[in-house]
Backbone as CSV, one residue per row, in Angstrom:
resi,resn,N_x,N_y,N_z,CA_x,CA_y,CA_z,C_x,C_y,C_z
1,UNK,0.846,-1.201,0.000,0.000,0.000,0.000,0.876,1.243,0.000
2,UNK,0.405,2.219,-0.897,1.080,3.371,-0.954,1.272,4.239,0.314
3,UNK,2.335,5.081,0.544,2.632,5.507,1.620,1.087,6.616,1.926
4,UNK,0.187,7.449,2.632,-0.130,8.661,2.234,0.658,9.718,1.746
5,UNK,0.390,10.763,1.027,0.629,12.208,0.556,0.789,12.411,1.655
6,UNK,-0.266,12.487,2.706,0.290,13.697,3.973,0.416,12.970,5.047
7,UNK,1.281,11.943,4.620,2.019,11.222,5.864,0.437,10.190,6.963
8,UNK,1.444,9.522,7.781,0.730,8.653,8.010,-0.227,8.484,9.486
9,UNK,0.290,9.997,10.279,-0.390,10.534,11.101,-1.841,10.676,10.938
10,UNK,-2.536,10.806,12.105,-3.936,10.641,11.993,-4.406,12.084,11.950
11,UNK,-5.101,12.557,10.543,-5.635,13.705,10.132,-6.997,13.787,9.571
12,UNK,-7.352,15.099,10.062,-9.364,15.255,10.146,-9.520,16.541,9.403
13,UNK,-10.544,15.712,8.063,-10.457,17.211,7.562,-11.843,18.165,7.913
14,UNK,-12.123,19.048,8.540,-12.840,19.170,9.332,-13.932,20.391,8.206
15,UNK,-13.566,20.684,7.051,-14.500,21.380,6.099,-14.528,20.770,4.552
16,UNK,-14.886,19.642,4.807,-15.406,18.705,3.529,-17.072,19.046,2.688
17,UNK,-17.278,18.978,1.548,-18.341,19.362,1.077,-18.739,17.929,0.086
18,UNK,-19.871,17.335,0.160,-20.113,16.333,-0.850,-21.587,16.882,-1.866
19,UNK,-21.846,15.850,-2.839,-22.936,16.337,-3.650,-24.237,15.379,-3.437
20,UNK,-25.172,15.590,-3.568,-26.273,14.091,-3.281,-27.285,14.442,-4.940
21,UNK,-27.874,13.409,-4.819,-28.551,13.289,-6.345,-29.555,14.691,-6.930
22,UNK,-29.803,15.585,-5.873,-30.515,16.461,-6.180,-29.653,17.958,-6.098
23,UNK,-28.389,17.888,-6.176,-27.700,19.021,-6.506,-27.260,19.259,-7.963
24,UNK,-26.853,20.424,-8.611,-26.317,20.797,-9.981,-25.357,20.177,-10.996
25,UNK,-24.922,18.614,-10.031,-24.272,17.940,-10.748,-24.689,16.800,-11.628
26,UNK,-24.535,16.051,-12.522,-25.105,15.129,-12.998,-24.042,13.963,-12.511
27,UNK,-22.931,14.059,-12.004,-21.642,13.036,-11.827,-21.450,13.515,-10.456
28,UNK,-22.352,13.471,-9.690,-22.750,13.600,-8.398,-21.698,12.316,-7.797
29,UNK,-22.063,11.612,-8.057,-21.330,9.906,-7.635,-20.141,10.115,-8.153
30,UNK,-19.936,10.730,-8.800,-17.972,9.989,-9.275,-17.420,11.093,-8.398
31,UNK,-18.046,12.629,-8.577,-17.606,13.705,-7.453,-17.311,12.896,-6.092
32,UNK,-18.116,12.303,-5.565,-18.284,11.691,-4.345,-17.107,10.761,-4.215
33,UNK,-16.953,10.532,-5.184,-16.549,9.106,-5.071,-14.532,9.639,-5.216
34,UNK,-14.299,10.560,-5.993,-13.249,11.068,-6.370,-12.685,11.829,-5.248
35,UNK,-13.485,12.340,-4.374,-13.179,12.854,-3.130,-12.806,11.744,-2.070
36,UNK,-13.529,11.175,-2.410,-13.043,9.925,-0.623,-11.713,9.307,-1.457
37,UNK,-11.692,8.957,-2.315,-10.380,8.208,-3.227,-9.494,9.407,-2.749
38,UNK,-9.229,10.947,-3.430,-8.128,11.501,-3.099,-7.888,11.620,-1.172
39,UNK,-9.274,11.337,-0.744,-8.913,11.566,0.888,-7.836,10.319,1.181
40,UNK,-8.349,9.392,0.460,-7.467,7.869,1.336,-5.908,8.058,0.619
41,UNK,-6.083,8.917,-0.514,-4.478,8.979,-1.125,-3.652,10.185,0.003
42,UNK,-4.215,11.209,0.410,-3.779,11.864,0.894,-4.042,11.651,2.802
43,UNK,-4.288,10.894,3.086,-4.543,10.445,4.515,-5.053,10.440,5.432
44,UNK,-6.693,11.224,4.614,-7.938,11.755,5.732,-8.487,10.466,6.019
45,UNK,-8.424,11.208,7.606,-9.217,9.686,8.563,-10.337,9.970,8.312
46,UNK,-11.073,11.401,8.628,-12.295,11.756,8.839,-12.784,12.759,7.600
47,UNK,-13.875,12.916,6.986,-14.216,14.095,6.183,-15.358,14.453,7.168
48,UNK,-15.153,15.637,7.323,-16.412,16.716,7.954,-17.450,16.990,7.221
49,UNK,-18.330,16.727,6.958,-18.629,17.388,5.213,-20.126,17.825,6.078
50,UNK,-20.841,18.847,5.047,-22.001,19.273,4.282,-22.585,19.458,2.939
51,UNK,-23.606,19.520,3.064,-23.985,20.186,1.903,-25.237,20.988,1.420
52,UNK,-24.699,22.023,1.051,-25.669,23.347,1.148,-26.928,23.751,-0.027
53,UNK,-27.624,22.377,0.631,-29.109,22.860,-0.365,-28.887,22.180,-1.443
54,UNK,-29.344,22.582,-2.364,-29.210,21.689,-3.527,-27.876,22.172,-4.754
55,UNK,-27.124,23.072,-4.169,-26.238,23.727,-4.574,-26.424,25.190,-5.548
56,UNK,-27.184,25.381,-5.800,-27.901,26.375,-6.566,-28.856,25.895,-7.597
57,UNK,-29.496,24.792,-7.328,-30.204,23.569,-8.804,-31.008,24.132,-8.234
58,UNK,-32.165,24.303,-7.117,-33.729,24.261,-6.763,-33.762,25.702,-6.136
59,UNK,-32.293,26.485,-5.514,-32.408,27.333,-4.492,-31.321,28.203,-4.566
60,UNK,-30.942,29.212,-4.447,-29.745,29.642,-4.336,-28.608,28.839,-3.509
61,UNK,-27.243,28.489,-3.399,-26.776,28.184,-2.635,-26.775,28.832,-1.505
62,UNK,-26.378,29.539,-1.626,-26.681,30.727,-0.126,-27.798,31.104,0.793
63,UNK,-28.841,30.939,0.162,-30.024,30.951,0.393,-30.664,29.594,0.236
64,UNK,-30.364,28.648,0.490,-31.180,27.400,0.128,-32.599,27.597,1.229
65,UNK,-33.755,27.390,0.292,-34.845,27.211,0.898,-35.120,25.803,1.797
66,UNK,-36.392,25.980,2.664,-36.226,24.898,3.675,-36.049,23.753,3.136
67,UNK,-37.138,23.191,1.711,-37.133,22.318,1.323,-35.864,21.590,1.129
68,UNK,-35.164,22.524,-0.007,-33.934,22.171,-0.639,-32.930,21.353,0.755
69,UNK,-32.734,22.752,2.199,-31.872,21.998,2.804,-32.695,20.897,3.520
70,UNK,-33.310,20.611,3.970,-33.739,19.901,4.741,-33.443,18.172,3.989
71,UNK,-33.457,18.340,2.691,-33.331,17.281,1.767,-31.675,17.339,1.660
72,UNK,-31.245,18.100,1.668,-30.107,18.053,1.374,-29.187,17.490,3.115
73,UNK,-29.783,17.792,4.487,-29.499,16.991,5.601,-29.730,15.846,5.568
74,UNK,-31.074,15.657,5.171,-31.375,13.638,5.029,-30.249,12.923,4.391
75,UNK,-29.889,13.789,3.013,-29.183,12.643,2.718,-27.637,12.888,2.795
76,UNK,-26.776,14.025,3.403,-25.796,13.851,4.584,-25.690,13.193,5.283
77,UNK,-26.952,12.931,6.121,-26.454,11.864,7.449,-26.694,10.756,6.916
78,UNK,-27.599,10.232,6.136,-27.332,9.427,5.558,-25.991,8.885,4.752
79,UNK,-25.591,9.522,4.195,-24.609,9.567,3.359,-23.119,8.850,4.347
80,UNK,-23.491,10.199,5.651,-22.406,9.890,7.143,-22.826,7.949,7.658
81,UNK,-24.005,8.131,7.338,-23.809,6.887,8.110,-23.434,5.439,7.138
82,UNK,-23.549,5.587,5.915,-23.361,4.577,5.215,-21.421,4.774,4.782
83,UNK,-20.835,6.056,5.022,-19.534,5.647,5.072,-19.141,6.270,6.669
84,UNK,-19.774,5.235,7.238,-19.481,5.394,9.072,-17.752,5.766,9.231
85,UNK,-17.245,4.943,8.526,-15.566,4.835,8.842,-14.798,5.810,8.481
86,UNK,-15.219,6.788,7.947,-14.752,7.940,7.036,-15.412,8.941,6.872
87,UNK,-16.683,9.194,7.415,-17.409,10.634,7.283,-18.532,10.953,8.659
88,UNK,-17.812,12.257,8.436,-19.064,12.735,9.533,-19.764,13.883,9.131
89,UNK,-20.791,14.248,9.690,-21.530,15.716,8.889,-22.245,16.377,9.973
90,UNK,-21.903,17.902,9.459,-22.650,19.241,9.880,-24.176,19.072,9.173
91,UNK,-25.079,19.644,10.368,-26.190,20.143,9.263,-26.406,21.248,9.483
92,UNK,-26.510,21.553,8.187,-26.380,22.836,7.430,-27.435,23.912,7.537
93,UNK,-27.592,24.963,7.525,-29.359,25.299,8.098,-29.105,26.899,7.460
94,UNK,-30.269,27.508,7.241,-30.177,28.813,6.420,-30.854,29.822,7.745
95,UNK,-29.912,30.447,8.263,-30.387,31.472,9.642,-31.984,32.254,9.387
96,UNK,-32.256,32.515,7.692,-33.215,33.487,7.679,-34.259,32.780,7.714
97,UNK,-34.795,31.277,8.007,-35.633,30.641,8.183,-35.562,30.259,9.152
98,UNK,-35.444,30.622,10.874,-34.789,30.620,11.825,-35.633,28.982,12.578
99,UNK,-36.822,29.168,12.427,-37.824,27.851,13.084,-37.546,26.734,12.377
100,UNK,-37.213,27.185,11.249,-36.608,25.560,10.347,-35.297,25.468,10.619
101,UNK,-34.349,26.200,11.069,-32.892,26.105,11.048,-32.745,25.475,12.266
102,UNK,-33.467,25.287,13.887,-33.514,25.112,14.576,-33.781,23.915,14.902
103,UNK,-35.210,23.380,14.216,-35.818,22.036,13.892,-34.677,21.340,13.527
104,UNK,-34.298,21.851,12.110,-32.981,21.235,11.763,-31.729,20.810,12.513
105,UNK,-31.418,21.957,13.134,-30.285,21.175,13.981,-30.980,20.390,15.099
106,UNK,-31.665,20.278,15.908,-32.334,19.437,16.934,-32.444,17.764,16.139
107,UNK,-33.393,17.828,14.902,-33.351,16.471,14.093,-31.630,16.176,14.021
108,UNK,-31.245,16.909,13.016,-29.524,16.500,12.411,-28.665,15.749,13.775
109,UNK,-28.568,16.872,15.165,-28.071,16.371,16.214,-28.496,14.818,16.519
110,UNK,-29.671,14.505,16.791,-29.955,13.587,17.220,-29.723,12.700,15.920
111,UNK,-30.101,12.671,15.031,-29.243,11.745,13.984,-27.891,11.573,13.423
112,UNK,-27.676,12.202,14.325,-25.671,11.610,14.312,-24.801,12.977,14.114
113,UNK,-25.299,14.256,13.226,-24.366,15.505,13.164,-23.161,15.759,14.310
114,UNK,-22.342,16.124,13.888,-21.851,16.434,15.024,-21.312,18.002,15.499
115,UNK,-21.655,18.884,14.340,-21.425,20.638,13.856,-22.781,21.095,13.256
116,UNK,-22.427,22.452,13.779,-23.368,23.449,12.750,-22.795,24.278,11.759
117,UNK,-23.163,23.928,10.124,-22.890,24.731,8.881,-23.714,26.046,9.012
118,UNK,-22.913,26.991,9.286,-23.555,28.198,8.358,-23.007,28.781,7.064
119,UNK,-23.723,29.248,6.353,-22.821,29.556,5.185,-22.718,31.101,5.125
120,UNK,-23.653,31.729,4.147,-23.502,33.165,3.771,-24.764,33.650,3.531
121,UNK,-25.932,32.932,4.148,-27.633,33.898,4.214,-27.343,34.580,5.353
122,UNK,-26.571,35.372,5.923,-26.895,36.149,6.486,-25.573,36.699,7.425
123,UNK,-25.362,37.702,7.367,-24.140,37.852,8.328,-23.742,37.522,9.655
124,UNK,-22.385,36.869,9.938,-22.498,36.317,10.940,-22.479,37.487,12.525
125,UNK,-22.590,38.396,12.595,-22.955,38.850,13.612,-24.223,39.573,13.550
126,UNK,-25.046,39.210,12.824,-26.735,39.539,12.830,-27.175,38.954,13.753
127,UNK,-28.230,38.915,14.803,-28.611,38.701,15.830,-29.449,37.562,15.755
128,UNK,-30.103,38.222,14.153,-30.774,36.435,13.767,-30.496,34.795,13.937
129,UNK,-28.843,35.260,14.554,-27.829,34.067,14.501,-27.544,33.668,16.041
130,UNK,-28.396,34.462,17.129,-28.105,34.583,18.283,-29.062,32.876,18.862
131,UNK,-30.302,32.466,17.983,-30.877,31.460,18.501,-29.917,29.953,18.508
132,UNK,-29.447,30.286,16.953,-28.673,28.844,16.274,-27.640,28.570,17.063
133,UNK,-26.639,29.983,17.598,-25.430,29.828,18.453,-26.023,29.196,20.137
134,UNK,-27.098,29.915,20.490,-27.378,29.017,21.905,-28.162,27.705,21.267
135,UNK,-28.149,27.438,20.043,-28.818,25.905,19.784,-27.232,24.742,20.217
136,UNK,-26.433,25.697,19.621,-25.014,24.611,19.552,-24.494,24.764,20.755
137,UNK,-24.646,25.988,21.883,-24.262,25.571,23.198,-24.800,24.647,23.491
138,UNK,-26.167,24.865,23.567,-26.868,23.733,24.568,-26.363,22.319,23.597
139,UNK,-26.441,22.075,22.806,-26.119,20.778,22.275,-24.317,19.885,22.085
140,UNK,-23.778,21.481,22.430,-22.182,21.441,23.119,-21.517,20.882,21.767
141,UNK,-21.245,21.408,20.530,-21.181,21.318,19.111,-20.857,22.695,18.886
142,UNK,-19.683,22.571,17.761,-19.096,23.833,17.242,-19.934,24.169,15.914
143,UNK,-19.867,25.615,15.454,-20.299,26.468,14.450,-19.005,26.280,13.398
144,UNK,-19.453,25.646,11.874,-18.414,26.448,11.077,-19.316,27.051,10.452
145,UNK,-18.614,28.227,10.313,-18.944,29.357,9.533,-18.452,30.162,8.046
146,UNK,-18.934,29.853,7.285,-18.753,30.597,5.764,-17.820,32.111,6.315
147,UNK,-16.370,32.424,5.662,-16.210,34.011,5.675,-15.388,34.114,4.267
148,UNK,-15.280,35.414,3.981,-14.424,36.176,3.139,-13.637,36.759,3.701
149,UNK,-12.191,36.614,3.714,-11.416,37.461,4.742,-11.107,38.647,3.682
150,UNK,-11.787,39.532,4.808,-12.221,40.994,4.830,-12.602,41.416,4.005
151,UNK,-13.751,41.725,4.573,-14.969,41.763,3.368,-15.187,43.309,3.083
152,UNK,-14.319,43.827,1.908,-14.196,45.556,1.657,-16.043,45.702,0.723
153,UNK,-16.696,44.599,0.461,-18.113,45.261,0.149,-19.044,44.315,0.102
154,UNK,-20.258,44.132,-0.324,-21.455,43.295,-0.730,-21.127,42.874,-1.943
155,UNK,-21.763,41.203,-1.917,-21.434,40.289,-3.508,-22.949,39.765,-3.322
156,UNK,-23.237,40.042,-4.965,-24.565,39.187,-5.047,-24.616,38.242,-4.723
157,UNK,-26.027,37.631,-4.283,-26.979,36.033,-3.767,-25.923,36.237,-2.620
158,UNK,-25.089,36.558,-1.797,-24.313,36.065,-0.449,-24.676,37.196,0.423
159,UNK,-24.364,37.052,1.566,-24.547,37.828,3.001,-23.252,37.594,3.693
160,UNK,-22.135,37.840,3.136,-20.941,37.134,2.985,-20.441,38.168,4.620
161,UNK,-19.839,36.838,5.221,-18.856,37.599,7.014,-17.861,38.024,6.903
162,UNK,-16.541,38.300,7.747,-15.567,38.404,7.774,-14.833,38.136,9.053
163,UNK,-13.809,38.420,9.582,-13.569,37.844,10.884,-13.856,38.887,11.822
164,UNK,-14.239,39.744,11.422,-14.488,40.828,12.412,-16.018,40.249,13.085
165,UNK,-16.803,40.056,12.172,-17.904,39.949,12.221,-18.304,38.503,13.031
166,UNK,-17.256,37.331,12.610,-17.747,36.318,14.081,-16.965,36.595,14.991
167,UNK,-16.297,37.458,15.296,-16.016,37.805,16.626,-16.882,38.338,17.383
168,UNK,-17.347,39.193,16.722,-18.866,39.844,17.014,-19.707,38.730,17.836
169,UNK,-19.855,38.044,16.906,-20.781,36.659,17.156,-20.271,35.746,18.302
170,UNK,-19.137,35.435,18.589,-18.336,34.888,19.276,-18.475,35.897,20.845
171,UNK,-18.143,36.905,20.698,-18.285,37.253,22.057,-19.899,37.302,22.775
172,UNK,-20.781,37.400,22.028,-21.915,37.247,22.503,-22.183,35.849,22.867
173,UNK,-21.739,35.026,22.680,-21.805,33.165,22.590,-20.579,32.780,23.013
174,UNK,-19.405,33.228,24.271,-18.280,32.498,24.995,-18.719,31.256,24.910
175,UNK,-19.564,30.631,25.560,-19.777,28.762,25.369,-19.729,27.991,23.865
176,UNK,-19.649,28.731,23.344,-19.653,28.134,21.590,-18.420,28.254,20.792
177,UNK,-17.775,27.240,20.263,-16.763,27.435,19.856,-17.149,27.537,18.157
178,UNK,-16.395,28.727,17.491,-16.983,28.919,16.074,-15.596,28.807,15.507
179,UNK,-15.785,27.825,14.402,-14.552,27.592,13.238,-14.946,28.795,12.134
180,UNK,-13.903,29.738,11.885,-14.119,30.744,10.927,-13.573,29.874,9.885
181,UNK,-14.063,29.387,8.974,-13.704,28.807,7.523,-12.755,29.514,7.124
182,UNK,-11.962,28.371,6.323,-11.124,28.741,5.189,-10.365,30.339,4.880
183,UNK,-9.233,30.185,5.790,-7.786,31.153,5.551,-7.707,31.491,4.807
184,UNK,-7.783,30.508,3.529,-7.073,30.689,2.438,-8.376,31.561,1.328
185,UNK,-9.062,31.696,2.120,-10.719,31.843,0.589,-10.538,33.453,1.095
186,UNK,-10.904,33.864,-0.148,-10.840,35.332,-0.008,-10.246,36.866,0.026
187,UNK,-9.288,36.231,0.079,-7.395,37.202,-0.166,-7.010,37.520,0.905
188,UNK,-7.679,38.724,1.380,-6.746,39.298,3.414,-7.055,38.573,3.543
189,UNK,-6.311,37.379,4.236,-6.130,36.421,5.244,-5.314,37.301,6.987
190,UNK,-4.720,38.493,6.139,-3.828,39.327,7.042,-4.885,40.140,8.123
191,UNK,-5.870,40.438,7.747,-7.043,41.398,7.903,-7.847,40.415,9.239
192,UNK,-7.678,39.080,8.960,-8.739,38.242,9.943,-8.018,38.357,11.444
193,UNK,-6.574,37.776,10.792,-5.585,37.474,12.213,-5.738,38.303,13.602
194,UNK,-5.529,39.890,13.484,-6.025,40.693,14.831,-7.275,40.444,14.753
195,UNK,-7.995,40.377,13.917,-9.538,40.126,14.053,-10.465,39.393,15.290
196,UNK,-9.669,38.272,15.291,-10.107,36.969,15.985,-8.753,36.830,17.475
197,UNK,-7.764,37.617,17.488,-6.757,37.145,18.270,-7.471,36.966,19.559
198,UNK,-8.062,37.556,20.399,-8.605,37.989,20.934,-9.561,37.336,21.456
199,UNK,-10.145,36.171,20.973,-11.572,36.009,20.951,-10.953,34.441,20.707
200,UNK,-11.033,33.470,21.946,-10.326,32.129,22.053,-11.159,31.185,21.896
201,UNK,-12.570,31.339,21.575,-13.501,30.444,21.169,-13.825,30.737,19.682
202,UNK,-13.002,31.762,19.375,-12.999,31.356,17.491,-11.601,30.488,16.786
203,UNK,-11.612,29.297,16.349,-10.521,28.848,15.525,-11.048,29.023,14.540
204,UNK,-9.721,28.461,13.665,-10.235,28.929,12.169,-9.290,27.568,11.740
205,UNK,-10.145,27.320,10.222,-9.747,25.962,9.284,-8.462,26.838,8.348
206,UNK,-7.851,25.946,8.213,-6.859,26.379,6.994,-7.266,25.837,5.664
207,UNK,-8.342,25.796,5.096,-8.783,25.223,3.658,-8.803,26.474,2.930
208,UNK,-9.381,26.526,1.723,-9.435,27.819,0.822,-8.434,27.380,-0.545
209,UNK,-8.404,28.122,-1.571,-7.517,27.871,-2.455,-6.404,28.727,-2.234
210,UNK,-5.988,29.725,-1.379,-5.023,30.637,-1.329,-3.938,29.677,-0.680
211,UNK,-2.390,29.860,-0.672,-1.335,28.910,-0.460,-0.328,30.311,-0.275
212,UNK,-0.625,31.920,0.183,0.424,32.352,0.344,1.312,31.888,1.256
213,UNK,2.509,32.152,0.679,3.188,32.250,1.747,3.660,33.421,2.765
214,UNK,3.688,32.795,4.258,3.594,33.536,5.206,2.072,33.517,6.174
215,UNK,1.055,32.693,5.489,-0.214,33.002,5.955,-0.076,31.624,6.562
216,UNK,0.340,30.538,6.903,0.531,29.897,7.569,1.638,30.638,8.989
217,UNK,2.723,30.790,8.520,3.195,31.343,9.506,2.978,32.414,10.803
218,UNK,2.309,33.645,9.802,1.083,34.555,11.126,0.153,33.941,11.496
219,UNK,-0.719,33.033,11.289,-1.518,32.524,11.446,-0.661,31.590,13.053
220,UNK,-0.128,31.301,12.933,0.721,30.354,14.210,1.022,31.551,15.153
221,UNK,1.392,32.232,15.121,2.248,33.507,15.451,0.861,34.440,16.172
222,UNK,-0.560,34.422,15.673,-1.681,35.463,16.310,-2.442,34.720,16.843
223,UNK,-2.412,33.043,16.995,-3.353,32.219,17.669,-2.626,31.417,18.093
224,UNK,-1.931,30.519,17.259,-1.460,29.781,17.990,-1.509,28.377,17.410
225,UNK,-1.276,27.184,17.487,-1.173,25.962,16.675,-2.664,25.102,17.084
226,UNK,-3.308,25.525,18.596,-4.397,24.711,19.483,-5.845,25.806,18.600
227,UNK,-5.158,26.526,17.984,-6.745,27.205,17.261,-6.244,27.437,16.084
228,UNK,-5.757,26.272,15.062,-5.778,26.018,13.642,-6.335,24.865,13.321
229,UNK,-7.303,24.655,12.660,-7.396,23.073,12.223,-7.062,22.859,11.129
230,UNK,-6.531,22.103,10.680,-6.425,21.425,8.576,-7.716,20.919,8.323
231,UNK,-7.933,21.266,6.955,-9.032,21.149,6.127,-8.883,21.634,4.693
232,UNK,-9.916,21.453,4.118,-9.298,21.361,2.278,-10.756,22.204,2.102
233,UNK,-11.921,21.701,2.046,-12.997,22.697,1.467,-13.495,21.700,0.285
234,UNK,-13.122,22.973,-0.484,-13.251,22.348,-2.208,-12.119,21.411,-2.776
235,UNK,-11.036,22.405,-2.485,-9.669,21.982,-3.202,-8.843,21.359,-2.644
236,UNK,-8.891,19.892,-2.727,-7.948,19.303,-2.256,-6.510,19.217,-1.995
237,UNK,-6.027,19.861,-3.376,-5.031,19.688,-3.968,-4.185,21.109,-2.916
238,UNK,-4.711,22.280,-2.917,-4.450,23.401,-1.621,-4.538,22.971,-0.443
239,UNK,-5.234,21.931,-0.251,-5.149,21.746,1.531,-3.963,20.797,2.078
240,UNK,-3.755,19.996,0.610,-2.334,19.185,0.793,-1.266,19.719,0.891
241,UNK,-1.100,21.100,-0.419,0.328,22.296,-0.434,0.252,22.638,1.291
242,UNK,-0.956,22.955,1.959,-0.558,23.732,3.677,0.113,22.510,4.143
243,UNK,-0.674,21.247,4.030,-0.085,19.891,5.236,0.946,19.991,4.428
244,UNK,1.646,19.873,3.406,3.423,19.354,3.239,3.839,21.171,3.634
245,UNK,3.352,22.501,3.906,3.956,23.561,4.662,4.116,23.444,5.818
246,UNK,3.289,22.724,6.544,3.706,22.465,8.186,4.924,22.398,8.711
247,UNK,5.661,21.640,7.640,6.659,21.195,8.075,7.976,22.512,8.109
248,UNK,7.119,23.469,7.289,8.325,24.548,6.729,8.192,25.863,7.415
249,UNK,7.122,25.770,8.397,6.918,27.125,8.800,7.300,27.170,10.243
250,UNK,7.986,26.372,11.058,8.689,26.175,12.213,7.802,25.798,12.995
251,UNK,6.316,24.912,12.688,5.635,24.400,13.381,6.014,23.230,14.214
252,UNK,6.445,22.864,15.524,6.861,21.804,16.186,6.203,20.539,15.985
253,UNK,6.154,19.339,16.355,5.727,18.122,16.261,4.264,18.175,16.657
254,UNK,4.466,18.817,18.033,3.182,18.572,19.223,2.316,19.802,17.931
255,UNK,2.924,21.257,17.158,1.847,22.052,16.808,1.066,21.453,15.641
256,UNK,2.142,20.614,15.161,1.611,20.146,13.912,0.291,18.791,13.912
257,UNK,0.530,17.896,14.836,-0.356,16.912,15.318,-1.698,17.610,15.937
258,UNK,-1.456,18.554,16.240,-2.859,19.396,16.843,-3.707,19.799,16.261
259,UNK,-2.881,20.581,14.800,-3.491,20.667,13.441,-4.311,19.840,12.254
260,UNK,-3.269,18.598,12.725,-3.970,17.936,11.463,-5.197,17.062,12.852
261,UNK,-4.985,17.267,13.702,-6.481,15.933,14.169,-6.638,16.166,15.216
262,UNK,-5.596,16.757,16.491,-6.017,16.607,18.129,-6.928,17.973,18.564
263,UNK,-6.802,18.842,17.447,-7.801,20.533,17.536,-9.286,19.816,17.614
264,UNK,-9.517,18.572,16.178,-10.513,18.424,16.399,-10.938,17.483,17.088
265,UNK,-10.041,16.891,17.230,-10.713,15.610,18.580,-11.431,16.440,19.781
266,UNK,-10.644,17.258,20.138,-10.800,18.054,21.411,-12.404,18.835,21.050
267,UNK,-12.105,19.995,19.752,-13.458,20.019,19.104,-14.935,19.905,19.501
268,UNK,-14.939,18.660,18.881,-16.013,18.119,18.205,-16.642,16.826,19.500
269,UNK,-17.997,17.159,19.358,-18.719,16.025,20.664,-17.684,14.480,21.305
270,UNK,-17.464,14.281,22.303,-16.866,13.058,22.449,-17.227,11.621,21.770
271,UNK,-16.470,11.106,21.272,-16.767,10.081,20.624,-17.668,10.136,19.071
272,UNK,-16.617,11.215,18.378,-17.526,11.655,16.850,-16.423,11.137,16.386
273,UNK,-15.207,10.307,16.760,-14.104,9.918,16.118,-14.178,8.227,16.468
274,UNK,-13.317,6.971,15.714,-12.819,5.959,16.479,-12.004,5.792,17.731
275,UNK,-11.609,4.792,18.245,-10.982,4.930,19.427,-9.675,5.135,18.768
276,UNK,-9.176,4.589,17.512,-7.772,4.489,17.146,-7.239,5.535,17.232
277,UNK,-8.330,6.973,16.787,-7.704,8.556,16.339,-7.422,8.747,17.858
278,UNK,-8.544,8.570,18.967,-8.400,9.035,19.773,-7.254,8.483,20.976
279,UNK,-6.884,7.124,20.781,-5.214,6.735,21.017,-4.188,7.143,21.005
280,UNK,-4.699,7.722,19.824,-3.489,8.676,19.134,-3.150,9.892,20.062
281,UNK,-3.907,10.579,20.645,-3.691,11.599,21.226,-3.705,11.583,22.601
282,UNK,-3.651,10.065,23.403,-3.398,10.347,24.426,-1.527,10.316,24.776
């Protein structure tokens, strides 16, 4: 058996996205299928995944109506439970439908979820967002959250955040720990860092297609290695360039193992992993 790409340590990619038969793809299945193949080449124990509505086929992505997501959770956890050994899932919920977003996470939780997806209906320090965040205290489950690092204006169909803005969110909700998505999506990545320093119940994923260099390195340097997680997103192929950077940005053994899997062990509800990952980290 081939060695992994990113080595043979136990790694969680904690912002995975899959497709189900009623999204914009017609090769829905080979997508699916091409993703768990590059995960086992590259050495994901776990995929985190969602998926947001029907992708823009029935609903806006951003806006997915109840229908769309609610169909689009069924067959996530479904999806989670038929590759038990390898996937787990957020459900995903659209804030501006607040009684369905709620329902939603209460069902999703109890059927195995183990996160709450938000994406970009609505900004993340709108107040509208104040029910969903005490939904994930009480249910003791982290928020990832859709951002643009630094968001200089408004983009059509999105309600797009920035890191200013779940800090916002974050200090009103200390008991909730919120993953600010993807470093790399959006350009200032520089703009988030004081953003969030501050505010120790926000980590943030390193997925995105951006690979500057140096944005791994501040990123260690304004939080710290215990509030980075690894993750890929969309692009696989970028989330692998950060895991072979680990090694180059003077990240230690203990910062780097924290990154790729013990951030989220710690994370994510007890026992949303095998015992093997969690061996690993004692």
């Amino acid at each position: 058996m081939l060695t992994p790409l990113g080595g043979s340590a136990p790694l969680i990619d904690v912002h995975a996205h899959f497709h189900s038969p009623f999204t914009n793809r017609a090769d829905w299945m080979r997508y699916n299928a091409s993703r768990l193949d590059a995960g086992t080449r590259i050495g994901v124990r776990y995929h985190v995944a969602s998926i947001l509505g029907s992708w823009g086929h029935a609903s806006p992505t951003y806006f997915a109506s109840p229908d769309d997501q609610t169909q689009a959770n069924d067959w996530m956890l479904r999806f989670a439970t038929t590759e038990a050994s390898r996937v787990r899932a957020y459900v995903a919920v659209n804030p501006n439908f607040k009684a369905h977003a709620l329902a939603e996470i209460t069902t999703g939780i109890a059927r195995g979820a183990i996160g709450i997806k938000l994406a970009a209906g609505r900004r993340a320090d709108d107040h509208l967002l104040d029910d969903i965040a005490a939904a994930a205290a009480d249910f003791n489950v982290p928020v990832l959250q859709h951002v643009w690092q630094h968001r200089r204006r408004d983009w059509p169909n999105q309600d797009a955040s920035d890191g200013r803005d779940v800090a916002r969110l974050a200090a009103r909700h200390p008991r909730v720990t919120f993953v600010l998505a993807h470093i790399g999506g959006g350009g200032d990545w520089a703009h988030t860092l004081p953003a969030v320093h501050d505010m120790p119940n926000v980590v943030m994923d390193l997925s995105g297609s951006g690979i500057d260099r140096g944005m791994l390195d501040d990123a260690l340097r304004w939080v710290g290695a215990r509030r980075l997680l690894w993750a890929s997103d969309i692009t696989m192929c970028t989330g692998l360039t950060k895991l072979w950077a680990l090694d180059q940005v003077g990240a230690s053994a203990d910062d780097i193992a924290d990154m790729r899997s013990r951030n989220a062990v710690r994370l994510f509800p007890m026992q949303s992993f095998d015992v093997s990952v969690h061996e690993a980290h004692t």
